[in-house]
Backbone and ligand atoms as CSV (ligand in chain L), in Angstrom:
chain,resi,resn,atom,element,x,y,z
A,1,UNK,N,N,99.452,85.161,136.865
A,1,UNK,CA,C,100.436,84.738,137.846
A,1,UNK,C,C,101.473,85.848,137.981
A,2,UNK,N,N,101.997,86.056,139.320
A,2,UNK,CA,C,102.958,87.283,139.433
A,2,UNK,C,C,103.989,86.502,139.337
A,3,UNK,N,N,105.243,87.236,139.296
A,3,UNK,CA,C,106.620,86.997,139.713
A,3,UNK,C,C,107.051,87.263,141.224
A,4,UNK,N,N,108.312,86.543,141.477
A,4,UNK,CA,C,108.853,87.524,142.718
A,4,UNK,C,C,108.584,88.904,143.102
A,5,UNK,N,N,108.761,89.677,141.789
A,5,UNK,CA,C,109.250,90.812,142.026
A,5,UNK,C,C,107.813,91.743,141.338
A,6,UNK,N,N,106.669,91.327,141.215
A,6,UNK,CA,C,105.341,91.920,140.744
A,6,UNK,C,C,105.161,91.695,139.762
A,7,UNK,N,N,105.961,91.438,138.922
A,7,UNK,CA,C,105.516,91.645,137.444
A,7,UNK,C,C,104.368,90.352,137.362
A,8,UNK,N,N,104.059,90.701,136.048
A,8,UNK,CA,C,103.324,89.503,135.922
A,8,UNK,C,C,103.559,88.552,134.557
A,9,UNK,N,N,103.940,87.048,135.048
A,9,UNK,CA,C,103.819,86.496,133.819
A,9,UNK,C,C,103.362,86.060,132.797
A,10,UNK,N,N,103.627,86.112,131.424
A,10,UNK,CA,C,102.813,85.658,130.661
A,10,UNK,C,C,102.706,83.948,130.613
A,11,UNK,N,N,103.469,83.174,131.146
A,11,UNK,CA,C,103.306,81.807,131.054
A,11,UNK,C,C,103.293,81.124,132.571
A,12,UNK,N,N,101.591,80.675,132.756
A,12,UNK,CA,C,101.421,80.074,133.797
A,12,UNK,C,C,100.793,78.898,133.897
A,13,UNK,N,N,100.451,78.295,134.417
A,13,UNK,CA,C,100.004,76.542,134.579
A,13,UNK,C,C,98.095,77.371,134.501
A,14,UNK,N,N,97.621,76.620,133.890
A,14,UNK,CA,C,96.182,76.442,133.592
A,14,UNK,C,C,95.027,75.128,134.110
A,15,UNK,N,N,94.582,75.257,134.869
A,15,UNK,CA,C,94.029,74.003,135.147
A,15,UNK,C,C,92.628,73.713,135.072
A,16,UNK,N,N,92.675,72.527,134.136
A,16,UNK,CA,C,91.360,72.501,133.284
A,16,UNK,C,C,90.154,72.018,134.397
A,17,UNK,N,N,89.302,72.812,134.309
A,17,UNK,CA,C,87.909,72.866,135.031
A,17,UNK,C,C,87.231,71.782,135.018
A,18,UNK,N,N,87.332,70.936,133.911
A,18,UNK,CA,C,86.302,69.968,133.713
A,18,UNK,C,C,87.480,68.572,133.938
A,19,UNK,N,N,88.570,68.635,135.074
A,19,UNK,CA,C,89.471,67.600,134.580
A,19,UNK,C,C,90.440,67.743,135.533
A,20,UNK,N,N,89.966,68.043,137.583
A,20,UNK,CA,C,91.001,68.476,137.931
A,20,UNK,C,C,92.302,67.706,137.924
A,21,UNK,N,N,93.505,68.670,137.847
A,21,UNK,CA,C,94.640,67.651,138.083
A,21,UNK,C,C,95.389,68.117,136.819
A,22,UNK,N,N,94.261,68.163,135.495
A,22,UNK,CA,C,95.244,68.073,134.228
A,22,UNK,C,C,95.791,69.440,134.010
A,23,UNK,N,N,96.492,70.027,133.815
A,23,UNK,CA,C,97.462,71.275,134.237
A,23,UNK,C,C,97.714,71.485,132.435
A,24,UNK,N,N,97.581,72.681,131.873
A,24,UNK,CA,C,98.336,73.298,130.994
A,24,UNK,C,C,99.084,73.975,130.962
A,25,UNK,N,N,100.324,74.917,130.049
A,25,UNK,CA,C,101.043,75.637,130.357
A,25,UNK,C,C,100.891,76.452,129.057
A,26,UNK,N,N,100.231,78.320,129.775
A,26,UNK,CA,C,99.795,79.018,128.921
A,26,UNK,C,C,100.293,80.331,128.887
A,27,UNK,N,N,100.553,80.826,127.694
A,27,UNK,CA,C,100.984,80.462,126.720
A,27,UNK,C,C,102.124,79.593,125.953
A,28,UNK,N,N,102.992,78.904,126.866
A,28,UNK,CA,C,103.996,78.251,126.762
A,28,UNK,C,C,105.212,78.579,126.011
A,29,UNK,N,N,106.280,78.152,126.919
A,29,UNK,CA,C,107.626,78.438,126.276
A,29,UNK,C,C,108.346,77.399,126.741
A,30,UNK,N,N,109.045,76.883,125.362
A,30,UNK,CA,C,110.111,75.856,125.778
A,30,UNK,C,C,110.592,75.494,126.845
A,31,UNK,N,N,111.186,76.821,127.451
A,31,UNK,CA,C,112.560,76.904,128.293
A,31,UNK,C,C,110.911,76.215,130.264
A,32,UNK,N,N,109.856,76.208,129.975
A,32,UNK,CA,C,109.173,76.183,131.501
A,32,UNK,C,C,108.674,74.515,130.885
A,33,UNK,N,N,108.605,74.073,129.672
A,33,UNK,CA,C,108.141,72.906,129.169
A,33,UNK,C,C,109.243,72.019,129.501
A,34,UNK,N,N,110.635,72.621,129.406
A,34,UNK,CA,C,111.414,71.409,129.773
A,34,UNK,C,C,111.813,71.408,131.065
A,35,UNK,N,N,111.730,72.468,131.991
A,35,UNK,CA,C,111.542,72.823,133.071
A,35,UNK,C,C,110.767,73.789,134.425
A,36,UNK,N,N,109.622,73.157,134.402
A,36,UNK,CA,C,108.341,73.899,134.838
A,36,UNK,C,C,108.839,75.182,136.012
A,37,UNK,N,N,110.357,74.870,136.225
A,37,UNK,CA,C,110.403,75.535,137.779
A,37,UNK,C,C,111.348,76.944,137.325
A,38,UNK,N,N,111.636,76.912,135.838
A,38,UNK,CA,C,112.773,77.725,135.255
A,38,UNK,C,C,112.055,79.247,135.089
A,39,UNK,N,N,112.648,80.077,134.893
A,39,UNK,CA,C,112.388,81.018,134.769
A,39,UNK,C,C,111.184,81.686,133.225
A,40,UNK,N,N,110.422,82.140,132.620
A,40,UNK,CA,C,109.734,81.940,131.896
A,40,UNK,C,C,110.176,82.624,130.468
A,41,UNK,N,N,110.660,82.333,129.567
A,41,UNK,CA,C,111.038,82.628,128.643
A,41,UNK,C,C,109.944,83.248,127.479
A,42,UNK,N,N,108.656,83.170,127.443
A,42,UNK,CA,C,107.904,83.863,126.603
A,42,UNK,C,C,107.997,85.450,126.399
A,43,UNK,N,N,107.756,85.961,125.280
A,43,UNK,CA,C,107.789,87.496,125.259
A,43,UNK,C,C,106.505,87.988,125.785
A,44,UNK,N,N,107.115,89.229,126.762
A,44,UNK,CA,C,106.213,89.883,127.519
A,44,UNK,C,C,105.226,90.853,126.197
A,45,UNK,N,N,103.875,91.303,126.761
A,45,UNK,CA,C,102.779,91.368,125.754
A,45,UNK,C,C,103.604,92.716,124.825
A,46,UNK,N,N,103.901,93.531,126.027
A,46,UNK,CA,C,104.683,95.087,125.814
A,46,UNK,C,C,105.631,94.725,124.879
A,47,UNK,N,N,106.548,93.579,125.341
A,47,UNK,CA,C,108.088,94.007,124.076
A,47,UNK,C,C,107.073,93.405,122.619
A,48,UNK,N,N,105.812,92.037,122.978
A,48,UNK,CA,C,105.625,91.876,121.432
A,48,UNK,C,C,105.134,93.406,120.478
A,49,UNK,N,N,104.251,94.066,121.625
A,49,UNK,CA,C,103.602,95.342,120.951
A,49,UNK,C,C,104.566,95.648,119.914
A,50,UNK,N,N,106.124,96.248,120.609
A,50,UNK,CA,C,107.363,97.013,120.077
A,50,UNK,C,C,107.549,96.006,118.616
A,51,UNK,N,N,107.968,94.692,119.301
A,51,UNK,CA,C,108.565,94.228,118.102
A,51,UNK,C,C,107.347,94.264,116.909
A,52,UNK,N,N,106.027,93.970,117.346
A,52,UNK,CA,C,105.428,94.200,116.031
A,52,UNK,C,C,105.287,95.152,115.016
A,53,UNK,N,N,105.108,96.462,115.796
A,53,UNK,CA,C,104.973,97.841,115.503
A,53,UNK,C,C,106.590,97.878,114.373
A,54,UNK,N,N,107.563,97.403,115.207
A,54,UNK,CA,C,109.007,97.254,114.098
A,54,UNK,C,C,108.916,96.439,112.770
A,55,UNK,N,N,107.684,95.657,112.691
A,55,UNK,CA,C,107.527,94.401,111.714
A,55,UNK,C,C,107.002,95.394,110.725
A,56,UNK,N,N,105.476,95.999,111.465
A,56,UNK,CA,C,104.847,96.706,111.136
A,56,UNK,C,C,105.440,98.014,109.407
A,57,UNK,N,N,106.111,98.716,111.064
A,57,UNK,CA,C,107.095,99.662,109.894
A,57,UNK,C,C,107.725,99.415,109.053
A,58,UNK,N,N,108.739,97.868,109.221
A,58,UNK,CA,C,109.924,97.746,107.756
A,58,UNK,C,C,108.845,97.219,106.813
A,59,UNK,N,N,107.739,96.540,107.266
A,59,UNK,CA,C,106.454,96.415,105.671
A,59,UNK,C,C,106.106,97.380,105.031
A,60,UNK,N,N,105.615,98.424,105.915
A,60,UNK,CA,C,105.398,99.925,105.412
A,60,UNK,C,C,106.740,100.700,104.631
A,61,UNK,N,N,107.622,100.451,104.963
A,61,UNK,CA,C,108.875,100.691,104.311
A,61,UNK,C,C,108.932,100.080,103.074
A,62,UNK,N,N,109.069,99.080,102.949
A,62,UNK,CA,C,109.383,97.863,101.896
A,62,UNK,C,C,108.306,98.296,100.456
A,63,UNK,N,N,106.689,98.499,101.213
A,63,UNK,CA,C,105.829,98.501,100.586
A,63,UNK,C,C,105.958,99.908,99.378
A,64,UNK,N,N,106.457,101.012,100.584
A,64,UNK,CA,C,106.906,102.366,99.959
A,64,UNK,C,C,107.677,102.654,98.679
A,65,UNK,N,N,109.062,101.442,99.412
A,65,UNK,CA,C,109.990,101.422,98.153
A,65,UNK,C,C,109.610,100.658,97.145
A,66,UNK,N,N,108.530,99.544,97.159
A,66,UNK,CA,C,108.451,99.221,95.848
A,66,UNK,C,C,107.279,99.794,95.008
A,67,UNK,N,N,106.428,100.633,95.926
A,67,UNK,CA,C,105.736,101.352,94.811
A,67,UNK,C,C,106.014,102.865,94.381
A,68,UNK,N,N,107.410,102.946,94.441
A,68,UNK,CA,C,108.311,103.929,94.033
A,68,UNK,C,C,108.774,103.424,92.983
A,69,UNK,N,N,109.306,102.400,93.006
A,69,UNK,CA,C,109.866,101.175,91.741
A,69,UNK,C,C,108.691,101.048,90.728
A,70,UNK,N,N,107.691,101.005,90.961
A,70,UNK,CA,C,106.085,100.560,90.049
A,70,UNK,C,C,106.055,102.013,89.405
A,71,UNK,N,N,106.156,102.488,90.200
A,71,UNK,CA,C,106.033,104.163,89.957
A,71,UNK,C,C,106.877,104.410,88.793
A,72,UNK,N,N,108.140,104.630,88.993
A,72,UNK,CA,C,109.400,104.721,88.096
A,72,UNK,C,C,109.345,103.460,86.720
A,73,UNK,N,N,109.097,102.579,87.217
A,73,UNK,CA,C,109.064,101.588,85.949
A,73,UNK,C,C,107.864,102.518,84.756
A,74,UNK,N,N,106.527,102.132,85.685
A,74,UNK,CA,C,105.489,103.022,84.903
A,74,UNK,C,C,105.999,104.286,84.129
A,75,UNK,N,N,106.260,104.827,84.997
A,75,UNK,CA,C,106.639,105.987,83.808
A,75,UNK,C,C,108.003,105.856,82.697
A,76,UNK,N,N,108.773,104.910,83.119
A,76,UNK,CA,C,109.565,104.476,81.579
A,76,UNK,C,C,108.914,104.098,80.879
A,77,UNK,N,N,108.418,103.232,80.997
A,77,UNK,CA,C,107.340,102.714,79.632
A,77,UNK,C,C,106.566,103.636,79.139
A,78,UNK,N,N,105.418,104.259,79.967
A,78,UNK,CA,C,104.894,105.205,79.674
A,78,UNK,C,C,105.083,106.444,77.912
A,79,UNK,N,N,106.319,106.457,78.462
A,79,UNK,CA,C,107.131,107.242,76.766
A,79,UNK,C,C,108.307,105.893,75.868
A,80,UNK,N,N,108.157,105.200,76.188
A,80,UNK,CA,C,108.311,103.911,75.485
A,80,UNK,C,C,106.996,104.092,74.074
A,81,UNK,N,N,107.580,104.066,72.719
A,81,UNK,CA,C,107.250,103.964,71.730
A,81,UNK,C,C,106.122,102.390,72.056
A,82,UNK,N,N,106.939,101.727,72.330
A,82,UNK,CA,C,105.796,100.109,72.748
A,82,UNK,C,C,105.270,100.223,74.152
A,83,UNK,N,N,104.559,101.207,74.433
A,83,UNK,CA,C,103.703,101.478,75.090
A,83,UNK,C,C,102.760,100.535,75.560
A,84,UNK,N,N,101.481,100.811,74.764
A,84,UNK,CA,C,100.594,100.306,74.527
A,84,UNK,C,C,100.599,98.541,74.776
A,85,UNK,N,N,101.693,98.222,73.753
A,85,UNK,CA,C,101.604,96.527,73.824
A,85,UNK,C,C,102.690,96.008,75.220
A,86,UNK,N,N,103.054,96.688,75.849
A,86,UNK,CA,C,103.793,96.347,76.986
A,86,UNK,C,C,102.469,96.492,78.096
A,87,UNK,N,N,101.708,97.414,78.226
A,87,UNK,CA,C,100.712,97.376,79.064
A,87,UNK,C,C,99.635,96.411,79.152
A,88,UNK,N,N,99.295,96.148,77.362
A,88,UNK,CA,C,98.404,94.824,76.833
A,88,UNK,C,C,99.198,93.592,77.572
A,89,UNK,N,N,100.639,93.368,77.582
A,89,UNK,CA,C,101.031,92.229,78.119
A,89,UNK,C,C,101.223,92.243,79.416
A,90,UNK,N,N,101.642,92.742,80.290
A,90,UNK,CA,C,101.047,93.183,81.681
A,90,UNK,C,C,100.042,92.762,81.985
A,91,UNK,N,N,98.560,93.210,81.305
A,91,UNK,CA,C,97.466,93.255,81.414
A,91,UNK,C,C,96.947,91.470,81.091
A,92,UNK,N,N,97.846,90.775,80.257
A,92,UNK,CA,C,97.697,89.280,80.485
A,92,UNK,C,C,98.050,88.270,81.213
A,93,UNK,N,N,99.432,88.735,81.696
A,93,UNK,CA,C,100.104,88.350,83.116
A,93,UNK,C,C,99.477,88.485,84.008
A,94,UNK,N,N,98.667,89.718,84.434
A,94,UNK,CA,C,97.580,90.071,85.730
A,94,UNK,C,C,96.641,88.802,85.818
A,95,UNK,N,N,96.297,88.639,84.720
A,95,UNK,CA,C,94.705,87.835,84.277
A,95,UNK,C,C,95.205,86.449,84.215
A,96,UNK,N,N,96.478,86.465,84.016
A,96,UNK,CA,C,96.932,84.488,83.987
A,96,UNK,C,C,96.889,84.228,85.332
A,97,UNK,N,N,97.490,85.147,86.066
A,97,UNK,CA,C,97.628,85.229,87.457
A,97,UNK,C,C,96.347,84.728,88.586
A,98,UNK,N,N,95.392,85.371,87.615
A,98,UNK,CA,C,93.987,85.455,88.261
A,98,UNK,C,C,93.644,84.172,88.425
A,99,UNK,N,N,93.451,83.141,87.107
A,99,UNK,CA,C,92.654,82.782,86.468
A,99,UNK,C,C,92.140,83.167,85.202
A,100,UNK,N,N,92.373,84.356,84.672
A,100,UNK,CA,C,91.290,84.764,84.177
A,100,UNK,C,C,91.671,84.352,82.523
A,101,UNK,N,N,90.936,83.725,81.689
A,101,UNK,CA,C,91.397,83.856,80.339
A,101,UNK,C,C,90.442,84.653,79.518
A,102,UNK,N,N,91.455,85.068,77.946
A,102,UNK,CA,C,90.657,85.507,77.585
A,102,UNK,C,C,91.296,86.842,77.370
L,1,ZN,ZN,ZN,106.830,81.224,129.185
């Protein structure tokens, strides 16, 4: 469905093939559900691209900084005299986690 002005919207009336008459509204947004004649409030496909790609990155971010943190922890322990039995307990936490006993 276009707009006035060309664009095209993402939320338009759908009308089911096997059922004329019964009308959906697709992909739907509140603001045309409580008023079919209102202007269409869904996000256009383009801004979701952006905003995802932004979701995208602060995960990739997030993910960065905490395996900088894994990183840095690891190597404290690493020369930690209790080495060994800090990794053994780690290594049981992983496996409780799992399922796994034993
Ligand atoms: Zn809409």
């Amino acid at each position: 469905m276009k707009a006035s002005d060309g664009t095209t919207l993402p939320c338009h009336w759908y009308e089911n093939p096997d059922t004329p008459g019964e009308l959906f509204l697709v992909p739907c947004c509140e603001a045309r559900v409580q008023d079919p004649d209102t202007d269409c409030t869904c996000e256009l496909p383009i801004d979701e691209l952006a905003r995802l790609r932004r979701e995208i990155a602060e995960v990739r971010r997030q993910l960065t900084d905490t395996t900088r943190q894994l990183h840095d922890l690891s190597a404290a322990v690493s020369v930690s005299p209790d080495a060994l039995n800090i990794y053994a307990r780690a290594d049981s936490y992983r496996a409780a986690r799992k399922g796994i006993t034993g």
